[in-house]
C-alpha positions in Angstrom: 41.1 10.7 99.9 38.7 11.3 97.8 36.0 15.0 97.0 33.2 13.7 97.7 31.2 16.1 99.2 29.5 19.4 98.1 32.0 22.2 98.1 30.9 25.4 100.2 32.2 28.6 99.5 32.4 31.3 102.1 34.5 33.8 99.8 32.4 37.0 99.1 34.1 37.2 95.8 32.3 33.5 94.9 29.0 35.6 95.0 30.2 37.9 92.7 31.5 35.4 90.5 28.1 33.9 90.1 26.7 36.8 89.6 29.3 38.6 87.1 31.7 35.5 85.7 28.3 33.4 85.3 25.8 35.9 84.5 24.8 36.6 80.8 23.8 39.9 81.6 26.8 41.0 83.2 30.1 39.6 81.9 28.8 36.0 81.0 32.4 34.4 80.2 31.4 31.1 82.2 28.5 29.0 81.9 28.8 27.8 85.6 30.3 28.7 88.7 32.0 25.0 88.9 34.0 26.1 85.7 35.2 29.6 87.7 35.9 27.0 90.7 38.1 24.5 88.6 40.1 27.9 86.9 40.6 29.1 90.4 41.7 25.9 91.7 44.3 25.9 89.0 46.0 28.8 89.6 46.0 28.4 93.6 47.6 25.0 93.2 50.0 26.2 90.3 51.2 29.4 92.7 50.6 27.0 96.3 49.3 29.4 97.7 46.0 29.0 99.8 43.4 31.1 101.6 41.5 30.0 104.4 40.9 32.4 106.6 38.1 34.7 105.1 37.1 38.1 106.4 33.5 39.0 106.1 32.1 35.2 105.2 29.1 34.9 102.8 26.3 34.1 105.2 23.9 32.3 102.3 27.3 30.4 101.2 27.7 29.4 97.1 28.0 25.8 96.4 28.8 23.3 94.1 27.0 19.7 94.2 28.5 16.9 94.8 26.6 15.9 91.7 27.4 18.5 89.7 31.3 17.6 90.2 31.1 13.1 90.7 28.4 12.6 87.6 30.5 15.4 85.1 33.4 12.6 84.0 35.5 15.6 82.6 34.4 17.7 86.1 35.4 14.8 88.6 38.8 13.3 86.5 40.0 17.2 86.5 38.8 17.8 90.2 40.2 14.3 91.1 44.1 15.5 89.2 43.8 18.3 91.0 43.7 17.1 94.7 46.0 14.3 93.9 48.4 17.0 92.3 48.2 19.7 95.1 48.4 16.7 97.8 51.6 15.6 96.2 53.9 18.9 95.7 52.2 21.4 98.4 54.0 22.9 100.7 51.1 23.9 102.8 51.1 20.7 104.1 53.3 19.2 106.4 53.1 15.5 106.1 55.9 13.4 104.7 55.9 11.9 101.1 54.3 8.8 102.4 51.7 10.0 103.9 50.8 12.7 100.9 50.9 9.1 98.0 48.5 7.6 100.9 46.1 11.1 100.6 46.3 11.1 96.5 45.6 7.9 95.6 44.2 5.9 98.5 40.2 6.6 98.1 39.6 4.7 101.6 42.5 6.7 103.0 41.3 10.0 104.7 42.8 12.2 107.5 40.1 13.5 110.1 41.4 17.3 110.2 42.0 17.3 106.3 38.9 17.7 103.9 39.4 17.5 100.3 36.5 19.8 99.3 38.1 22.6 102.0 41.6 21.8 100.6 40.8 22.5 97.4 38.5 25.4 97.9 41.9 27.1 99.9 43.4 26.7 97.0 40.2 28.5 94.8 39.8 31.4 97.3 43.3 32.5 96.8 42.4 31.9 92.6 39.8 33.4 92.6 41.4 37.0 94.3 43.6 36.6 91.4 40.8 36.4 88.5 39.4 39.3 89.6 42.6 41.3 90.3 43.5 40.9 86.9 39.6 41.9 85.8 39.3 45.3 85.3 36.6 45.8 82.3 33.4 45.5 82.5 33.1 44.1 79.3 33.1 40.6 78.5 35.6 40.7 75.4 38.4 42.7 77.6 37.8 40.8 80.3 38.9 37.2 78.7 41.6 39.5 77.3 42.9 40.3 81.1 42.5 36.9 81.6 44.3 35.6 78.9 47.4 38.0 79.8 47.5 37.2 83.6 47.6 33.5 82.2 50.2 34.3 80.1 51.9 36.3 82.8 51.6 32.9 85.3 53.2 30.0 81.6 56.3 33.1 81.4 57.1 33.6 85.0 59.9 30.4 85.0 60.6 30.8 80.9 63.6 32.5 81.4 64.6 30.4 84.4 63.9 27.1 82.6 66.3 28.4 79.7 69.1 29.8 81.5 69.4 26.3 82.5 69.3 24.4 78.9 72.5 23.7 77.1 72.9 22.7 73.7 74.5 19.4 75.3 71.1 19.0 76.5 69.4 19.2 73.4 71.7 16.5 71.7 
């Protein structure tokens, strides 16, 4: 499976992500939606949690170009990680190990009800509730600041856990 295909998003909160993440005028701390997209993407897959079923739709839907996401090498290879990442260790999917190795790293392999751009993008919608959750300023230099804690908030959440569990025969 491959993303291939222009990703459509139905979220309201993409619209105001253009128009506030991406905006000079407003908050400006992205240059392009994709790069809100790819953020949101991360945090859905590293919390697997997805969102798919959106109240109040965008009817003019956002979108991101196939081109804008195949001809970027950094875009695609990150995109590409991504899918084969969230196809691998998901739990929102219910297909056996097999069949998830096909889905990641197959490119001729597809499944008809699965499409990578509206995997993903569950994934994003439920990212991109969290970006603006933890947004609360309207001003750019706090807002990267409420970003950078919530991140930080996300790399400590298994800290503790992941220590608890180190010995010092492990370290040896």
């Amino acid at each position: 499976m491959i993303l291939n295909s222009d990703i459509n998003l139905i979220h309201p909160l993409w619209e105001r992500a253009d128009n506030e993440l991406c905006d000079n005028s407003e908050l400006g701390i992205f240059n392009r939606l994709v790069d809100v997209y790819v953020l949101a993407c991360a945090i859905g897959i590293k919390e697997d949690k997805t969102l798919t079923e959106i109240e109040n739709p965008l009817e003019n839907t956002k979108s991101i170009g196939r081109n804008t996401h195949r001809e970027n090498l950094d875009l695609r290879d990150m995109l590409d990680f991504m899918l084969q990442n969230a196809l691998i260790n998901t739990s929102t999917l219910k297909f056996d190990l097999d069949e998830r190795l096909k889905l990641a790293f197959d490119p001729d392999y597809n499944v008809s009800k699965l499409s990578a751009a509206n995997f993903l993008t569950g994934f994003a919608n439920y990212g991109i509730e969290k970006i603006f959750e933890c947004i609360g300023s309207k001003s750019s230099l706090v807002a990267v600041s409420e970003l950078y804690s919530y991140f930080e908030s996300l790399a400590e959440s298994r800290y503790d856990e992941i220590l608890k569990n180190i010995t010092l025969e492990d370290l040896e």
